[in-house]
PDB file as gemmi writes it, atoms N, CA and C in Angstrom:
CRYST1    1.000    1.000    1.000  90.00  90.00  90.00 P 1                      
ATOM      1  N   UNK A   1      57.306 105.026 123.784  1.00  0.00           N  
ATOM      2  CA  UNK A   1      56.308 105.213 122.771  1.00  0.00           C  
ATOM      3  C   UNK A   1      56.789 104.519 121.494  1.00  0.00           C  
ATOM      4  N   UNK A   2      55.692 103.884 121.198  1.00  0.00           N  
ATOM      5  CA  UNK A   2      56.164 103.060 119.633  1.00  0.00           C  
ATOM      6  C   UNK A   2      55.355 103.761 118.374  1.00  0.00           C  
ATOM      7  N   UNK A   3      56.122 104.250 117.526  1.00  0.00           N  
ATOM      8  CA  UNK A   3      55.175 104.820 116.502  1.00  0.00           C  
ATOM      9  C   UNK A   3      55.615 103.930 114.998  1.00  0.00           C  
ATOM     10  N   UNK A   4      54.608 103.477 114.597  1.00  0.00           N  
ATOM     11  CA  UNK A   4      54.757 102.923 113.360  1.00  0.00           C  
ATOM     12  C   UNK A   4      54.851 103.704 112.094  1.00  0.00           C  
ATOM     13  N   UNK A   5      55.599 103.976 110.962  1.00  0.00           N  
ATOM     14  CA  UNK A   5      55.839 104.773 109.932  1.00  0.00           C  
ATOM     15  C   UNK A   5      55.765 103.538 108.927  1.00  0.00           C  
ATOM     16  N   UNK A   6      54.828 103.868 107.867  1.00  0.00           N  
ATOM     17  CA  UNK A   6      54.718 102.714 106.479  1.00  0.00           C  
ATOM     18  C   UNK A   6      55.707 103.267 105.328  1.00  0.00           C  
ATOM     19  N   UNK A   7      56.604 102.701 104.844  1.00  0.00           N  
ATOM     20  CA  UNK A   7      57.654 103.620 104.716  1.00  0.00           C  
ATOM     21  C   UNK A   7      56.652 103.896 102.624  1.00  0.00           C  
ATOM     22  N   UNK A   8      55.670 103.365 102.722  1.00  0.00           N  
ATOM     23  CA  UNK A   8      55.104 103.488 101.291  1.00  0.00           C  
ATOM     24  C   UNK A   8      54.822 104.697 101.383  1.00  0.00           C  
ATOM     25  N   UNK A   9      54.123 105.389 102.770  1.00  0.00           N  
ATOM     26  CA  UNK A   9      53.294 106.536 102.673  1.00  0.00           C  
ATOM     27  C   UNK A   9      54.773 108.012 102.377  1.00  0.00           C  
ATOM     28  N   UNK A  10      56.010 107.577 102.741  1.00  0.00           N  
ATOM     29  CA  UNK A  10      56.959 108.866 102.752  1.00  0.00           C  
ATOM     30  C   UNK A  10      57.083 109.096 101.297  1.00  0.00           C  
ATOM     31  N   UNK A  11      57.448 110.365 100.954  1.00  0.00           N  
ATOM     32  CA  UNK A  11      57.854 110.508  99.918  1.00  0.00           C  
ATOM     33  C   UNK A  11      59.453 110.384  99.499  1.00  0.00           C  
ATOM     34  N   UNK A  12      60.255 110.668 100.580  1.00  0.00           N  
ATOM     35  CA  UNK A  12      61.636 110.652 100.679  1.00  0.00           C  
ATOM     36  C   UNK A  12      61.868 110.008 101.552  1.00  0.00           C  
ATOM     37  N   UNK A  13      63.377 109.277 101.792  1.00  0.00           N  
ATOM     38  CA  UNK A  13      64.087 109.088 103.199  1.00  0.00           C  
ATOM     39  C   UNK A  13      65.089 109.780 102.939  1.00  0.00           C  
ATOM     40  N   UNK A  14      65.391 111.061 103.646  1.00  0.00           N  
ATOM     41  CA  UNK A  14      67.137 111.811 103.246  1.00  0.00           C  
ATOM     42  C   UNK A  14      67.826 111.262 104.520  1.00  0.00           C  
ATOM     43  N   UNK A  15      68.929 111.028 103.781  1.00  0.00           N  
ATOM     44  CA  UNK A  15      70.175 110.607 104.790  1.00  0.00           C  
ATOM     45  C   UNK A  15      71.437 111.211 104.817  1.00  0.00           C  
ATOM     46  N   UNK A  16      72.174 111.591 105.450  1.00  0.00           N  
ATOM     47  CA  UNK A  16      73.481 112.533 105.988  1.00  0.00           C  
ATOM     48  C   UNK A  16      74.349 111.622 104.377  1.00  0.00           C  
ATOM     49  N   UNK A  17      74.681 112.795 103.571  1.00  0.00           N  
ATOM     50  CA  UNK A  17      75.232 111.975 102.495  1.00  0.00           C  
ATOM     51  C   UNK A  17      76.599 111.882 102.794  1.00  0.00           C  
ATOM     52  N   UNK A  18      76.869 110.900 103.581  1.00  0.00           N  
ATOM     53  CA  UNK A  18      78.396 110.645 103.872  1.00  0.00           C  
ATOM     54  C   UNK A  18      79.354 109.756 101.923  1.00  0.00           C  
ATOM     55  N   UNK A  19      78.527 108.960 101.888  1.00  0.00           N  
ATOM     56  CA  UNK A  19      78.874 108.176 100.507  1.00  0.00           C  
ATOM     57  C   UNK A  19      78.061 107.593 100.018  1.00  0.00           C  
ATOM     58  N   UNK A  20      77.972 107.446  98.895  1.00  0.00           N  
ATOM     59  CA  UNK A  20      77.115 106.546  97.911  1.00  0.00           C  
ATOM     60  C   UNK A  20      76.406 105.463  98.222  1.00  0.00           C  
ATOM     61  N   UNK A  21      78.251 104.394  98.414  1.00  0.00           N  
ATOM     62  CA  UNK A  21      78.461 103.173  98.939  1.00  0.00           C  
ATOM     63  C   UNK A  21      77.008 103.144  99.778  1.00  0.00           C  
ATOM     64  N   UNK A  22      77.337 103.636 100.667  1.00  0.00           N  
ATOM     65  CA  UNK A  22      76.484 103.614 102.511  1.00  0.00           C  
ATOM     66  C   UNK A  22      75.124 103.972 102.488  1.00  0.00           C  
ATOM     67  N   UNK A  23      75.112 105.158 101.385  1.00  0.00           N  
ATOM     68  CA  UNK A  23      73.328 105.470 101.021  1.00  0.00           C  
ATOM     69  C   UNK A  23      72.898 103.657 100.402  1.00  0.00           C  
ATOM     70  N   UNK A  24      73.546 103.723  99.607  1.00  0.00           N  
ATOM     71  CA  UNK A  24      72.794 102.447  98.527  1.00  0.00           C  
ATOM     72  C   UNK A  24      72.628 101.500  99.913  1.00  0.00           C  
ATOM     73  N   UNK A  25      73.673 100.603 100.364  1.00  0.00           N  
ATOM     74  CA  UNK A  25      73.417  99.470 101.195  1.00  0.00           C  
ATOM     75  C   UNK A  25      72.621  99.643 102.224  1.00  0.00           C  
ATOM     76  N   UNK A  26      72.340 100.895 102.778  1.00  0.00           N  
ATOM     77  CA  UNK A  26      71.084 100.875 103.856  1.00  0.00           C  
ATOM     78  C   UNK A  26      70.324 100.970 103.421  1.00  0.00           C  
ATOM     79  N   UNK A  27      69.872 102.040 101.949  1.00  0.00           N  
ATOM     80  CA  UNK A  27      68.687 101.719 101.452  1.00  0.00           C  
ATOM     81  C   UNK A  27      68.084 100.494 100.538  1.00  0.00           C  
ATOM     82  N   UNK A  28      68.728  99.576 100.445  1.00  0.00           N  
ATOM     83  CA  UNK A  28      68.787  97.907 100.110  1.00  0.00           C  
ATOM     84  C   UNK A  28      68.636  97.296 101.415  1.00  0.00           C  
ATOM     85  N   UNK A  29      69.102  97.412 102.535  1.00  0.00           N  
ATOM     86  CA  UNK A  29      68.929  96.466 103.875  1.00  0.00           C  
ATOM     87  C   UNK A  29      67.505  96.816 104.403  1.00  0.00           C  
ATOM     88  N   UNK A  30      67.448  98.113 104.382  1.00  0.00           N  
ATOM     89  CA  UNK A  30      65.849  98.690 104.788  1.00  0.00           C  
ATOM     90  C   UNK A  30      64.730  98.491 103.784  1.00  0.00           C  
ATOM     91  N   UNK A  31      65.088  97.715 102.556  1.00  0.00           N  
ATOM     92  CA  UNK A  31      64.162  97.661 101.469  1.00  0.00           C  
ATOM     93  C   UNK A  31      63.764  98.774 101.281  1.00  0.00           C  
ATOM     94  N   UNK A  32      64.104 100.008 100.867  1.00  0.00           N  
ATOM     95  CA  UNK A  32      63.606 101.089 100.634  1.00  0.00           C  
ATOM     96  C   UNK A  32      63.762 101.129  99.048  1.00  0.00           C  
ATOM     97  N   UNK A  33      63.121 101.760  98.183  1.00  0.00           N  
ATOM     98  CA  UNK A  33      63.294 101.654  96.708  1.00  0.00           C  
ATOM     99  C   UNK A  33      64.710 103.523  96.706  1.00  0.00           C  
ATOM    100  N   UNK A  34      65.420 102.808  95.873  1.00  0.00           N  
ATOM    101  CA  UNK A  34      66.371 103.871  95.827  1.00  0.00           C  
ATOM    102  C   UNK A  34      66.022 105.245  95.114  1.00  0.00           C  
ATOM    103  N   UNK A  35      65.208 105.242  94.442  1.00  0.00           N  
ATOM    104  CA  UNK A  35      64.559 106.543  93.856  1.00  0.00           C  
ATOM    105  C   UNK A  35      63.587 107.029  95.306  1.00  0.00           C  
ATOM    106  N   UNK A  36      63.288 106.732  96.002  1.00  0.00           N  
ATOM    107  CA  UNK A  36      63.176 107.731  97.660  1.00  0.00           C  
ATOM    108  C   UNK A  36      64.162 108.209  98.410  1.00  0.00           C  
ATOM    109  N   UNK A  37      65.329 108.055  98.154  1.00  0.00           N  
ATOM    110  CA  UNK A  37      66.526 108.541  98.690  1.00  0.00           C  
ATOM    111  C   UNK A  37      67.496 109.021  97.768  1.00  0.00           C  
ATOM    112  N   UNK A  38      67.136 110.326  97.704  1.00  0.00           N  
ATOM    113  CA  UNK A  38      68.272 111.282  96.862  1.00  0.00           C  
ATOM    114  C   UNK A  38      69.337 111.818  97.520  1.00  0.00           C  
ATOM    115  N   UNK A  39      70.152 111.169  96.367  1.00  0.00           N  
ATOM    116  CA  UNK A  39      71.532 111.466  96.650  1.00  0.00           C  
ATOM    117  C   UNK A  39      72.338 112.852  95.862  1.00  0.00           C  
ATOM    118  N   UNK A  40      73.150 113.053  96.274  1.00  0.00           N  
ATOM    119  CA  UNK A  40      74.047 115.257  95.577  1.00  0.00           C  
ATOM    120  C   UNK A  40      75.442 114.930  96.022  1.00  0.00           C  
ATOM    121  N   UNK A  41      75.725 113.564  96.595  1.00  0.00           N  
ATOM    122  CA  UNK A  41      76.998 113.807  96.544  1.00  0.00           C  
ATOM    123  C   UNK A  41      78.034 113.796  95.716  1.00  0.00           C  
ATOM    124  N   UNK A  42      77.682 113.276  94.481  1.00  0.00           N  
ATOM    125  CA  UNK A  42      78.571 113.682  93.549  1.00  0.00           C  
ATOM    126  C   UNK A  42      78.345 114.611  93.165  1.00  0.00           C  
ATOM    127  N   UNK A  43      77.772 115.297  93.189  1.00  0.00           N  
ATOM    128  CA  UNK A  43      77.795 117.138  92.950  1.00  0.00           C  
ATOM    129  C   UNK A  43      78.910 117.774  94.027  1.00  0.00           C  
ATOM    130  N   UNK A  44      78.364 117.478  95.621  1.00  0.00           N  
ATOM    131  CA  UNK A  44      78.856 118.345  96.305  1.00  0.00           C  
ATOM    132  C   UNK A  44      79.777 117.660  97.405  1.00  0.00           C  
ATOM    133  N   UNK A  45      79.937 116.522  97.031  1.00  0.00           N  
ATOM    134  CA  UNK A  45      80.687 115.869  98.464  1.00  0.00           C  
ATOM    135  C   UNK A  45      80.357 115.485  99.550  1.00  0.00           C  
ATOM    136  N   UNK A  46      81.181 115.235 100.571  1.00  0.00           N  
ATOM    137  CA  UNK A  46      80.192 115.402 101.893  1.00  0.00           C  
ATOM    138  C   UNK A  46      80.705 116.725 102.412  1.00  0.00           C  
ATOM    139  N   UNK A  47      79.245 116.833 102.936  1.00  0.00           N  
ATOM    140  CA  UNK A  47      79.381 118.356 103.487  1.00  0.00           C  
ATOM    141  C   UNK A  47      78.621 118.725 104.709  1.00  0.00           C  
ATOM    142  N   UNK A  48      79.397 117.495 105.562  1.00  0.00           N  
ATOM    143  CA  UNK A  48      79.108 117.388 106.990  1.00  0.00           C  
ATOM    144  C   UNK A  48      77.769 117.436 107.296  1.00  0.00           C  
ATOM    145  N   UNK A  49      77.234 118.088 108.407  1.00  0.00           N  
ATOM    146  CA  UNK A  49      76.304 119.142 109.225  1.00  0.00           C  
ATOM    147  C   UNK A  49      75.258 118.788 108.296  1.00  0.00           C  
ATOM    148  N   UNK A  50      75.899 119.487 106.846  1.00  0.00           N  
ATOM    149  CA  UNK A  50      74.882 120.485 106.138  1.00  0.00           C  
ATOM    150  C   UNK A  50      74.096 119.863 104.994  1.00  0.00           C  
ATOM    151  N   UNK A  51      74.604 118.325 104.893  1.00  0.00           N  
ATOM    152  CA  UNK A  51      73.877 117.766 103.700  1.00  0.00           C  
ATOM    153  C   UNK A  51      72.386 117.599 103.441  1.00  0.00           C  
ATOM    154  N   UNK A  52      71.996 117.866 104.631  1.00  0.00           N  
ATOM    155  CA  UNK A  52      70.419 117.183 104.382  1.00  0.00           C  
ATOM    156  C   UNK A  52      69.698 118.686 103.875  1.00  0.00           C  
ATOM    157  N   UNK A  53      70.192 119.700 104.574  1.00  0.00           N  
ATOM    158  CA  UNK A  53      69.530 121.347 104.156  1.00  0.00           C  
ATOM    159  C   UNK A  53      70.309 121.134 102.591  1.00  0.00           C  
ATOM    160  N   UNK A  54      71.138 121.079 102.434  1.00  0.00           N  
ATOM    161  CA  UNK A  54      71.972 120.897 100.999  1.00  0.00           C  
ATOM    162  C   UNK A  54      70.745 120.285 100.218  1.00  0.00           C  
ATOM    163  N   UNK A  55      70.680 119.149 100.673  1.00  0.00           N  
ATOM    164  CA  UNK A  55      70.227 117.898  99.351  1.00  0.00           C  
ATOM    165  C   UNK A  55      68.337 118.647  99.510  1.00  0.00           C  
ATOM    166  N   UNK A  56      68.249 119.093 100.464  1.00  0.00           N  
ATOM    167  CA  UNK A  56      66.693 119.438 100.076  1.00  0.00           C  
ATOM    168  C   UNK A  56      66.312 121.026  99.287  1.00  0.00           C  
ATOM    169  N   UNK A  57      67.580 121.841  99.615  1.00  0.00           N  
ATOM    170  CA  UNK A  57      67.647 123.172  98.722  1.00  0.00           C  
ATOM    171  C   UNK A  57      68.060 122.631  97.190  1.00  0.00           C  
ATOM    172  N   UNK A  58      68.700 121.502  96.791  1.00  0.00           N  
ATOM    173  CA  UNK A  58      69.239 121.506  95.540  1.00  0.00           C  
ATOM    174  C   UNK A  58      68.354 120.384  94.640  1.00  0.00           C  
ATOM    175  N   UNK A  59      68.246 119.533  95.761  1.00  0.00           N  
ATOM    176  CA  UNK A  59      67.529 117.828  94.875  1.00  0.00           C  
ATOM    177  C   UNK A  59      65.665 118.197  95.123  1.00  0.00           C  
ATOM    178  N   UNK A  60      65.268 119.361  96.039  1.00  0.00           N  
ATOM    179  CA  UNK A  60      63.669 118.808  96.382  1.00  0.00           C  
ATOM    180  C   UNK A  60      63.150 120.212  96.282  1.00  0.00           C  
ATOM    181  N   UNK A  61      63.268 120.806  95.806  1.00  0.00           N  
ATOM    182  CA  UNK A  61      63.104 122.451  96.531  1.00  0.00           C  
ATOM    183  C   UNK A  61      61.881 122.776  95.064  1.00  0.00           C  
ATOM    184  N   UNK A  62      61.787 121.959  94.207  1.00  0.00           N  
ATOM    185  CA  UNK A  62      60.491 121.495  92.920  1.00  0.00           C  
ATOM    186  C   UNK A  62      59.898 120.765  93.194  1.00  0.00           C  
ATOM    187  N   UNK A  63      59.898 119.893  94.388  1.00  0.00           N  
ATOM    188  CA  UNK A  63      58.993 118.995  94.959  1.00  0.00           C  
ATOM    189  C   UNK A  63      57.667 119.445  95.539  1.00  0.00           C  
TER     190      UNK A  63                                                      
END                                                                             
């Protein structure tokens, strides 16, 4: 199955916040605008497993 996603229509892309570095350059290779991908790791580090429940209880949870 092929499903097409317009990445204009998302409001976010969250990604496992391993590092900065790695958020920024995929979201530059994927042309994604970097204000759709919020980042908490300089708040909280990486925090394995748990970043994406992390980054959406702390960065989206006023969204």
């Amino acid at each position: 199955m092929n499903i097409e996603i317009n990445k204009g229509d998302l409001d976010y892309i969250l990604l496992h916040q391993a590092n900065k570095y790695l958020m920024s350059v995929l979201a530059r290779n994927a042309k994604i605008p970097i204000d759709k991908v919020p980042m908490n790791i300089e708040k909280f580090g990486n925090t394995s497993g748990a970043s994406i429940p992390l980054l959406i209880c702390d960065t989206l949870r006023n969204d």
